[in-house]
PDBQT receptor file of N, H, CA, C and O in Angstrom, charges set to zero:
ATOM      1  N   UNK A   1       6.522 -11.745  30.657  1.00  0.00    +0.000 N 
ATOM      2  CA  UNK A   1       5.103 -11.606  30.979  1.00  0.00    +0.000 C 
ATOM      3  C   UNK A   1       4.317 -10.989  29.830  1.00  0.00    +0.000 C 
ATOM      4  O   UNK A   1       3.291 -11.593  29.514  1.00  0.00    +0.000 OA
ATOM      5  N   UNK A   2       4.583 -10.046  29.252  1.00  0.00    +0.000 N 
ATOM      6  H   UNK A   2       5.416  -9.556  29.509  1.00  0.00    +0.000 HD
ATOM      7  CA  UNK A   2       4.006  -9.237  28.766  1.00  0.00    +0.000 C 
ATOM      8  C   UNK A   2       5.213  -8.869  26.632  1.00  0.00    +0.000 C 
ATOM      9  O   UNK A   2       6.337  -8.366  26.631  1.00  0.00    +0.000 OA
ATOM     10  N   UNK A   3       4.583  -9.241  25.509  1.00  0.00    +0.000 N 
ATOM     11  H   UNK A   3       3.671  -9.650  25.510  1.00  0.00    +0.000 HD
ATOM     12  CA  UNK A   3       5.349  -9.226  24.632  1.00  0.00    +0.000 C 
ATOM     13  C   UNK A   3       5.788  -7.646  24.303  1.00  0.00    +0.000 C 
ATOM     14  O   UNK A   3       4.982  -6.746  24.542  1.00  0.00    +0.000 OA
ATOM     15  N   UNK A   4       7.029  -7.370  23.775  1.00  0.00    +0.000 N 
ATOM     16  H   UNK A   4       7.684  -8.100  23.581  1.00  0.00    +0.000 HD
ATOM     17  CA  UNK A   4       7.597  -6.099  23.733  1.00  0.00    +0.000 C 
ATOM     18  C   UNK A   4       6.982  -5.701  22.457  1.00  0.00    +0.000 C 
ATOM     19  O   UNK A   4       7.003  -6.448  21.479  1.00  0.00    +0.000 OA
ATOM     20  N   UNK A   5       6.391  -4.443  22.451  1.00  0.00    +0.000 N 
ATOM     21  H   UNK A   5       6.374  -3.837  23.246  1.00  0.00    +0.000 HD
ATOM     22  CA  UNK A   5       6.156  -3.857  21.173  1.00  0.00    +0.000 C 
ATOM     23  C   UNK A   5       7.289  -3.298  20.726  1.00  0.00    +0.000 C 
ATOM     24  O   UNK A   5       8.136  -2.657  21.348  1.00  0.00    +0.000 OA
ATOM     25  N   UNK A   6       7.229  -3.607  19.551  1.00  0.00    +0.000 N 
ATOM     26  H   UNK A   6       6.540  -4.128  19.046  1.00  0.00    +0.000 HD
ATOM     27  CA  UNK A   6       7.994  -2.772  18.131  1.00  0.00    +0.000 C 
ATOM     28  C   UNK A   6       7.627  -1.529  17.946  1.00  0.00    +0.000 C 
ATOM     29  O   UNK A   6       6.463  -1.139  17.851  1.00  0.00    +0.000 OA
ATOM     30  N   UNK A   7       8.868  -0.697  17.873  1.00  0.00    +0.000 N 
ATOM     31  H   UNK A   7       9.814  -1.013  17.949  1.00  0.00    +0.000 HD
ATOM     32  CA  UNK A   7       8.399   0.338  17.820  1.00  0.00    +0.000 C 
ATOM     33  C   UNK A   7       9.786   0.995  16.387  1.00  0.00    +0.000 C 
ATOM     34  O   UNK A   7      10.841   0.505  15.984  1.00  0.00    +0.000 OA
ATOM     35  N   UNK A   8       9.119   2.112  16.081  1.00  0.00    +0.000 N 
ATOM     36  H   UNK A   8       8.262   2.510  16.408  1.00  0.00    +0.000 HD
ATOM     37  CA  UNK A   8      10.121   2.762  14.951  1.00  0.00    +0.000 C 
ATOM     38  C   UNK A   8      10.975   4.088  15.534  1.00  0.00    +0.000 C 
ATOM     39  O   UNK A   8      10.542   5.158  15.961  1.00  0.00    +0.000 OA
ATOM     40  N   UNK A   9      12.344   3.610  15.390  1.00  0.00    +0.000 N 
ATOM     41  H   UNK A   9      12.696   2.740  15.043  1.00  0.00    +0.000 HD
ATOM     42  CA  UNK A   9      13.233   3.914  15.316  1.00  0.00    +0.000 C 
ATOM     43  C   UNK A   9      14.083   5.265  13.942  1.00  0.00    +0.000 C 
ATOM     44  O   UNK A   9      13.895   5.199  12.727  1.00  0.00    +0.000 OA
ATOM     45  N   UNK A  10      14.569   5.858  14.340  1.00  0.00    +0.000 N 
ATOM     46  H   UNK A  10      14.722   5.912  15.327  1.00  0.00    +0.000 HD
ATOM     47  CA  UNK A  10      15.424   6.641  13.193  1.00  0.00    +0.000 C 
ATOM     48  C   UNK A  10      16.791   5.431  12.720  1.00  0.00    +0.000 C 
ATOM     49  O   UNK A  10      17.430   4.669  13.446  1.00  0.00    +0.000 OA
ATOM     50  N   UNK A  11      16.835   5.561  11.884  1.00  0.00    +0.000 N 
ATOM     51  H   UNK A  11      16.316   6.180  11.295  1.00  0.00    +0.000 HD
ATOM     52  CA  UNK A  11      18.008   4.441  11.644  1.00  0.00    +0.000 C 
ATOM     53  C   UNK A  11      19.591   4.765  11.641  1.00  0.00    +0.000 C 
ATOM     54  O   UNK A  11      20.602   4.098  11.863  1.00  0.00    +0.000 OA
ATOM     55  N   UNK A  12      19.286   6.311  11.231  1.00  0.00    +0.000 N 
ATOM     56  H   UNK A  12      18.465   6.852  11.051  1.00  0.00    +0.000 HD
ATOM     57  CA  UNK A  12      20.173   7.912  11.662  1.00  0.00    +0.000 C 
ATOM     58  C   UNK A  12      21.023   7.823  12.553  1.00  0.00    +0.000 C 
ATOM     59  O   UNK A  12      22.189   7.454  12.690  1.00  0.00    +0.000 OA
ATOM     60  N   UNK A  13      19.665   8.508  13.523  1.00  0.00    +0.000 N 
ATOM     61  H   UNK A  13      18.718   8.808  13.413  1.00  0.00    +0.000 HD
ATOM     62  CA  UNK A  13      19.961   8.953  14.990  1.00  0.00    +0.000 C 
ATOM     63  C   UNK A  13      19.714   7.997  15.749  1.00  0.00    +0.000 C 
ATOM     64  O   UNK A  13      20.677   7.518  16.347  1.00  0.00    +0.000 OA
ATOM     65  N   UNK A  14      18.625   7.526  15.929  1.00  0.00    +0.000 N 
ATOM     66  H   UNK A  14      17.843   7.916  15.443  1.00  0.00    +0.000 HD
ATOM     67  CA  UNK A  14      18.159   6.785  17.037  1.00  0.00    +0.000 C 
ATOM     68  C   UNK A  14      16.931   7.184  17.557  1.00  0.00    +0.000 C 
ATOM     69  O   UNK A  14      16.566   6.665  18.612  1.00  0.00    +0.000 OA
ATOM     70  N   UNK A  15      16.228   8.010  17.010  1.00  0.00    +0.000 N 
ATOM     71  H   UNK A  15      16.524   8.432  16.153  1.00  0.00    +0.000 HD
ATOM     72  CA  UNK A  15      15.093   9.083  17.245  1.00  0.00    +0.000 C 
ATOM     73  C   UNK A  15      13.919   8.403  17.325  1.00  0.00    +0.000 C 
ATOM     74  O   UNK A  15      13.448   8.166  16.213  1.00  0.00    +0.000 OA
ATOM     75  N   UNK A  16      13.575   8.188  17.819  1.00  0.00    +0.000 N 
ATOM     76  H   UNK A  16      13.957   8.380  18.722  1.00  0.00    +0.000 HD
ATOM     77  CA  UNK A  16      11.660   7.641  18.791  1.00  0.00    +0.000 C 
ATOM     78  C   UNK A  16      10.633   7.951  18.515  1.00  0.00    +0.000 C 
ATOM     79  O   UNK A  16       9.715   7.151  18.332  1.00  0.00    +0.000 OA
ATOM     80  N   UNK A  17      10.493   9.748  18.375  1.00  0.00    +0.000 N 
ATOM     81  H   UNK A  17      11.238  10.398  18.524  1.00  0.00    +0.000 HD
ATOM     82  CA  UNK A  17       9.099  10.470  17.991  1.00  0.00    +0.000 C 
ATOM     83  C   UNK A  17       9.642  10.917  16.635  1.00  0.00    +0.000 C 
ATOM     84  O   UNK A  17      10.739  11.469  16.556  1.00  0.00    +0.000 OA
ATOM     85  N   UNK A  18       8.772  10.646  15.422  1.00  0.00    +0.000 N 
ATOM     86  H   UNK A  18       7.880  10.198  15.486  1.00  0.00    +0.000 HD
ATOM     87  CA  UNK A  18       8.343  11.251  14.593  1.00  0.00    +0.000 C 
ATOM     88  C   UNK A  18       9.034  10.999  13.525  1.00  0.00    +0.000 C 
ATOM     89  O   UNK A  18       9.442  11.880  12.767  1.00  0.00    +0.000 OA
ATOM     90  N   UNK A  19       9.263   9.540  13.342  1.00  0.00    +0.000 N 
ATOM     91  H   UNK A  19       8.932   8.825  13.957  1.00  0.00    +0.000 HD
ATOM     92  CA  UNK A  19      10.050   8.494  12.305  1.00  0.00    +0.000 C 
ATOM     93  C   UNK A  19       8.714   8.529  11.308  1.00  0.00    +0.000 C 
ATOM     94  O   UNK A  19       7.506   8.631  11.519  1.00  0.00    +0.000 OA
ATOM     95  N   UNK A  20       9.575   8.386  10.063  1.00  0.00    +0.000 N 
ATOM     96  H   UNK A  20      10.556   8.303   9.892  1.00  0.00    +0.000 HD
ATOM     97  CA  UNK A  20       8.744   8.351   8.815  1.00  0.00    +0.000 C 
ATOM     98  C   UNK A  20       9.052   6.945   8.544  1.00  0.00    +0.000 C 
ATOM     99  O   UNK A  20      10.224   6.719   8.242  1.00  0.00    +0.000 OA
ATOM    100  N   UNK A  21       8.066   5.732   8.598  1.00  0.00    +0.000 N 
ATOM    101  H   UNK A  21       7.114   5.915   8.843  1.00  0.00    +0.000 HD
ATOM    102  CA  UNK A  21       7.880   4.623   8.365  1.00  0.00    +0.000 C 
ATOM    103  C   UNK A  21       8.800   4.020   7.011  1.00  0.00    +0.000 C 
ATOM    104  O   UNK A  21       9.560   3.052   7.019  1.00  0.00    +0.000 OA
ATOM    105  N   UNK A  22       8.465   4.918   5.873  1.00  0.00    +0.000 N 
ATOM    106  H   UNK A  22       7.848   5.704   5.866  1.00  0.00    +0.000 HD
ATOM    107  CA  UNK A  22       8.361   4.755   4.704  1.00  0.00    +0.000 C 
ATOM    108  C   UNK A  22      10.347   5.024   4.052  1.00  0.00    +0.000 C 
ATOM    109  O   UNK A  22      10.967   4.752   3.025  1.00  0.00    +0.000 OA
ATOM    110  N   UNK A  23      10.662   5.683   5.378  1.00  0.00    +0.000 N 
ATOM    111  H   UNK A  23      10.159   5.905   6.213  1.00  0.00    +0.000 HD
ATOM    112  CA  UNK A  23      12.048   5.732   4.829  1.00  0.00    +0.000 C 
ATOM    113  C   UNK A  23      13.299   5.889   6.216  1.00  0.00    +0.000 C 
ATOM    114  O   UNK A  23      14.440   6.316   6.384  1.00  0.00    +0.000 OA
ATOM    115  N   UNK A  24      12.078   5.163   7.073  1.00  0.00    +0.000 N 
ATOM    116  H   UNK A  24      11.150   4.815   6.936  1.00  0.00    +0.000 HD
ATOM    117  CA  UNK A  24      13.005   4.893   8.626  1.00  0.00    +0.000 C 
ATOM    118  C   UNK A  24      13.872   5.627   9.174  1.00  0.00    +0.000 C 
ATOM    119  O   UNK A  24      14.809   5.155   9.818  1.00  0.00    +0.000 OA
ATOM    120  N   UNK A  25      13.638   7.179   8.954  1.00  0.00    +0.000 N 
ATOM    121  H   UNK A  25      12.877   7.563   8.431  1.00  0.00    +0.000 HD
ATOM    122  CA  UNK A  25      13.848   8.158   9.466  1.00  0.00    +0.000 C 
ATOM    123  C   UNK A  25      12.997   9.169  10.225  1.00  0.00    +0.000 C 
ATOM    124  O   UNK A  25      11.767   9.167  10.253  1.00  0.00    +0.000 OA
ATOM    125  N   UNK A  26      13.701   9.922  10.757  1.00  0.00    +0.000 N 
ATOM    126  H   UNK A  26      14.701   9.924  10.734  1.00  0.00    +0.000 HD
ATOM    127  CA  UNK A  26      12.753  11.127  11.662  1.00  0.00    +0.000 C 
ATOM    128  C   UNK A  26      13.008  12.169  10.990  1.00  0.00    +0.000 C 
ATOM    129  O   UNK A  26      14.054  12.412  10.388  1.00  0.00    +0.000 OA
ATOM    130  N   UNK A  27      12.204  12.724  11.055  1.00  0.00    +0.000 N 
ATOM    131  H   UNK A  27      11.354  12.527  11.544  1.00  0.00    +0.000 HD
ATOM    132  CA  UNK A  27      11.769  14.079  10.705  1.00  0.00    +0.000 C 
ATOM    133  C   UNK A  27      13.391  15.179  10.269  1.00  0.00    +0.000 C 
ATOM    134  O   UNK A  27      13.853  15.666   9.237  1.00  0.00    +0.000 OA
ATOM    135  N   UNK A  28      13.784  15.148  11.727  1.00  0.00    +0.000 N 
ATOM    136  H   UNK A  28      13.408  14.753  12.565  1.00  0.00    +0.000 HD
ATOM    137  CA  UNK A  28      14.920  16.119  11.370  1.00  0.00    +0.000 C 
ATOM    138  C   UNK A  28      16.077  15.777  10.398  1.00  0.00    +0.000 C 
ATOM    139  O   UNK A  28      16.767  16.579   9.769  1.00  0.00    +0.000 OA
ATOM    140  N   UNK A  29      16.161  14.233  10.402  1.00  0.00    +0.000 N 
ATOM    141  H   UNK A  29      15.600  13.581  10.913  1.00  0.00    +0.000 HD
ATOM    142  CA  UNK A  29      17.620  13.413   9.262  1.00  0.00    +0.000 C 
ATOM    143  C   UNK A  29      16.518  13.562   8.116  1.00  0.00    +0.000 C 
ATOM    144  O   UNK A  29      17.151  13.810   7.089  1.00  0.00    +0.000 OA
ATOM    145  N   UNK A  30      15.558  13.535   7.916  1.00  0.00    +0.000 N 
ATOM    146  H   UNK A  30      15.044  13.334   8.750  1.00  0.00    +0.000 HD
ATOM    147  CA  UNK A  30      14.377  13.551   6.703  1.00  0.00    +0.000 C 
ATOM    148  C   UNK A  30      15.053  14.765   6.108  1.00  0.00    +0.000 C 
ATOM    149  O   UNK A  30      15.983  14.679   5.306  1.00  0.00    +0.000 OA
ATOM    150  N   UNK A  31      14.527  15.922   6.549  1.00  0.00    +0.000 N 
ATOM    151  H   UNK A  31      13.771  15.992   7.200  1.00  0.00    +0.000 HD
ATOM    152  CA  UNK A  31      14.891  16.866   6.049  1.00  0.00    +0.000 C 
ATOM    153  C   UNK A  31      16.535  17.319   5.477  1.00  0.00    +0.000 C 
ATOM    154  O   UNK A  31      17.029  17.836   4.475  1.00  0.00    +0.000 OA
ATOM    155  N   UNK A  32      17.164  16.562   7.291  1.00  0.00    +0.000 N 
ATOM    156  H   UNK A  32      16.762  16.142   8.105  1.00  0.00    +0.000 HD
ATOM    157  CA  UNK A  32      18.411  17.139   6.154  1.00  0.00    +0.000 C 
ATOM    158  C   UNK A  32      18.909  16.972   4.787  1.00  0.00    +0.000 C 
ATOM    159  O   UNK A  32      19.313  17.706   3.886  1.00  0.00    +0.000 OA
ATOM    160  N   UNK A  33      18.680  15.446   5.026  1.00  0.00    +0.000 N 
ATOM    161  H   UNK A  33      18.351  14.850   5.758  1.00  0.00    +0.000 HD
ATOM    162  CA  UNK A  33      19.181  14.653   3.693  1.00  0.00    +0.000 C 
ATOM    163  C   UNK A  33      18.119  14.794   2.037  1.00  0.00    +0.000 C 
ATOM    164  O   UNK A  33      18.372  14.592   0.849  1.00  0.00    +0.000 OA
ATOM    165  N   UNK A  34      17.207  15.129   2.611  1.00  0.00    +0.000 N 
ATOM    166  H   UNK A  34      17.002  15.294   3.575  1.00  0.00    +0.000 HD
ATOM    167  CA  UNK A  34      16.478  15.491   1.232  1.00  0.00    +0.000 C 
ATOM    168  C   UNK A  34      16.442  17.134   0.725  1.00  0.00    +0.000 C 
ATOM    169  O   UNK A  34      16.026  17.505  -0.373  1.00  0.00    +0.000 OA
ATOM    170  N   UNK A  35      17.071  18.158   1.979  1.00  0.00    +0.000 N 
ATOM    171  H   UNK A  35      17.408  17.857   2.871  1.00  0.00    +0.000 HD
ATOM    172  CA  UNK A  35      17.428  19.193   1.374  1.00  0.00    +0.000 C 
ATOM    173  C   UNK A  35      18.698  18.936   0.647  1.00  0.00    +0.000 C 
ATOM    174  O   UNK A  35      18.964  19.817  -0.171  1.00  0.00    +0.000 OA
ATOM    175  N   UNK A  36      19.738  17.749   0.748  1.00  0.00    +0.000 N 
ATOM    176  H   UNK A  36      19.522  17.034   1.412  1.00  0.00    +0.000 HD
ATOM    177  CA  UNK A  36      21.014  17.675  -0.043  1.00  0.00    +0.000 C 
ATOM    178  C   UNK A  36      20.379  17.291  -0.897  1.00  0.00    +0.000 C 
ATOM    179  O   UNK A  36      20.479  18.198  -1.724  1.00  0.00    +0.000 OA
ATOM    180  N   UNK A  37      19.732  16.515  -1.330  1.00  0.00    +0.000 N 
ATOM    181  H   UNK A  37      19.651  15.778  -0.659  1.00  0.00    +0.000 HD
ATOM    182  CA  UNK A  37      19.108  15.790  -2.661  1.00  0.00    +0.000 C 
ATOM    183  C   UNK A  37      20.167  14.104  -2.171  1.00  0.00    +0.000 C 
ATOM    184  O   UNK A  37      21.061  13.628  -2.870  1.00  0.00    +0.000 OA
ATOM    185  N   UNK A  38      19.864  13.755  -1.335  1.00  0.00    +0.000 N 
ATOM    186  H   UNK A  38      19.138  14.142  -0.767  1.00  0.00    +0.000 HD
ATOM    187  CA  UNK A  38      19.872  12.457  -1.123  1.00  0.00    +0.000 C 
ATOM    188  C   UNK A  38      19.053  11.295  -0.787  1.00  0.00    +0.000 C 
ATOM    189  O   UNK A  38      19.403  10.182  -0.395  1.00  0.00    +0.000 OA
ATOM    190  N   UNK A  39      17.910  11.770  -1.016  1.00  0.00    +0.000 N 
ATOM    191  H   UNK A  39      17.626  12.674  -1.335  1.00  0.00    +0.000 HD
ATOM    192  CA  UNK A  39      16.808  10.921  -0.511  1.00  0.00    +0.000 C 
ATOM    193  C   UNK A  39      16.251  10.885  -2.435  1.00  0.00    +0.000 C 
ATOM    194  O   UNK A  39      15.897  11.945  -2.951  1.00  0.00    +0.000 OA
ATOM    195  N   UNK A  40      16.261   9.606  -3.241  1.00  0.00    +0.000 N 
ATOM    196  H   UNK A  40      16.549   8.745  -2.822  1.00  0.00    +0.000 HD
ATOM    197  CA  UNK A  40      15.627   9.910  -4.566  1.00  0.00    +0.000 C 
ATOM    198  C   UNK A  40      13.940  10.228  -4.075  1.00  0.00    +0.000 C 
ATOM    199  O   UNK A  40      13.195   9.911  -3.148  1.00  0.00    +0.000 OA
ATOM    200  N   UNK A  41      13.893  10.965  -5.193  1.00  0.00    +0.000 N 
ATOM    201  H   UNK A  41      14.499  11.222  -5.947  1.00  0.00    +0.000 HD
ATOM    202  CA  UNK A  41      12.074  11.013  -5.680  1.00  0.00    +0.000 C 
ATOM    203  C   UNK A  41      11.669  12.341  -4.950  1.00  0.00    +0.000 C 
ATOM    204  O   UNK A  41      10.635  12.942  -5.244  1.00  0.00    +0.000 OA
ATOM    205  N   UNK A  42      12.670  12.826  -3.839  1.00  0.00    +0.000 N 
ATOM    206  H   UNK A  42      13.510  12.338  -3.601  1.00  0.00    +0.000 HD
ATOM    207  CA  UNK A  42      11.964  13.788  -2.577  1.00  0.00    +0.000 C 
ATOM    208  C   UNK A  42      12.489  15.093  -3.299  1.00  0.00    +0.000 C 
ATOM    209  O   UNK A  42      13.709  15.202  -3.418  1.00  0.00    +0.000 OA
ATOM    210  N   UNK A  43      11.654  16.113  -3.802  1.00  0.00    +0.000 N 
ATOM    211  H   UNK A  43      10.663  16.024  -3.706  1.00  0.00    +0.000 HD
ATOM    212  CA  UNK A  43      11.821  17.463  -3.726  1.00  0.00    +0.000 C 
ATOM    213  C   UNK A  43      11.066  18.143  -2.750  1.00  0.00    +0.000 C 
ATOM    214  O   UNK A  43      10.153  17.613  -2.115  1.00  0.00    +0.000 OA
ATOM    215  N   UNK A  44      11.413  19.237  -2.632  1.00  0.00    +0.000 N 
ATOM    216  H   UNK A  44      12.154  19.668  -3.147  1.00  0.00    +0.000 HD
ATOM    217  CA  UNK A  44      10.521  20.776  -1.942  1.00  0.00    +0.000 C 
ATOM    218  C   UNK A  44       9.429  20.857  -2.111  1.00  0.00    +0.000 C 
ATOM    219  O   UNK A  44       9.758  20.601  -3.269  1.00  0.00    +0.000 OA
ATOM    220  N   UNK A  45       8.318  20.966  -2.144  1.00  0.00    +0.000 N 
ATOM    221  H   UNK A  45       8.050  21.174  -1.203  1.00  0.00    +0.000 HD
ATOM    222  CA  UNK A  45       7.095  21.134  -2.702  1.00  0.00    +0.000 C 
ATOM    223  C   UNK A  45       7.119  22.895  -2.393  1.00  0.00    +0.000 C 
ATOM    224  O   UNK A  45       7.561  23.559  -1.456  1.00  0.00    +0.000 OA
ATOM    225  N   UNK A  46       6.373  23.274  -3.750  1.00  0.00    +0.000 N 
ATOM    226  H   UNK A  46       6.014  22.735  -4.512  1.00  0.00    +0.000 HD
ATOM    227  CA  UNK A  46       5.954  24.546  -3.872  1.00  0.00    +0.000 C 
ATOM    228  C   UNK A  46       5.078  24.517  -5.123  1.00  0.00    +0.000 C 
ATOM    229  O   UNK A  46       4.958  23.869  -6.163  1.00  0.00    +0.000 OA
ATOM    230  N   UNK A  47       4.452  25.698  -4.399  1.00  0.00    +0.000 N 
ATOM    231  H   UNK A  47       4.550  26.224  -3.554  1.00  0.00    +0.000 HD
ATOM    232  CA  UNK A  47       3.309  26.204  -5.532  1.00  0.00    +0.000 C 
ATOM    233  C   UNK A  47       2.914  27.762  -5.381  1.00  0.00    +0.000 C 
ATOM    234  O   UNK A  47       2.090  28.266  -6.144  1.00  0.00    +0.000 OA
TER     235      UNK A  47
């Protein structure tokens, strides 16, 4: 009846709210993996 929206996914976990488009993760696998330095280009920001 009605077409299913697409929606974004963690590719991780499986996580629903608060996937980062740009690298098909959520928030919490975001962080982990770019505090290891596994995500290229991603540092800490500070100033």
């Amino acid at each position: 009846k009605f077409p299913v929206r697409n929606y974004t996914r963690c590719e991780r976990c499986g996580r629903p709210h608060a996937v980062y488009r740009k690298f098909k993760l959520c928030r919490v696998c975001f962080r982990e993996l770019a505090y290891k330095g596994q995500i290229p280009g991603v540092k800490k920001a500070s100033w």
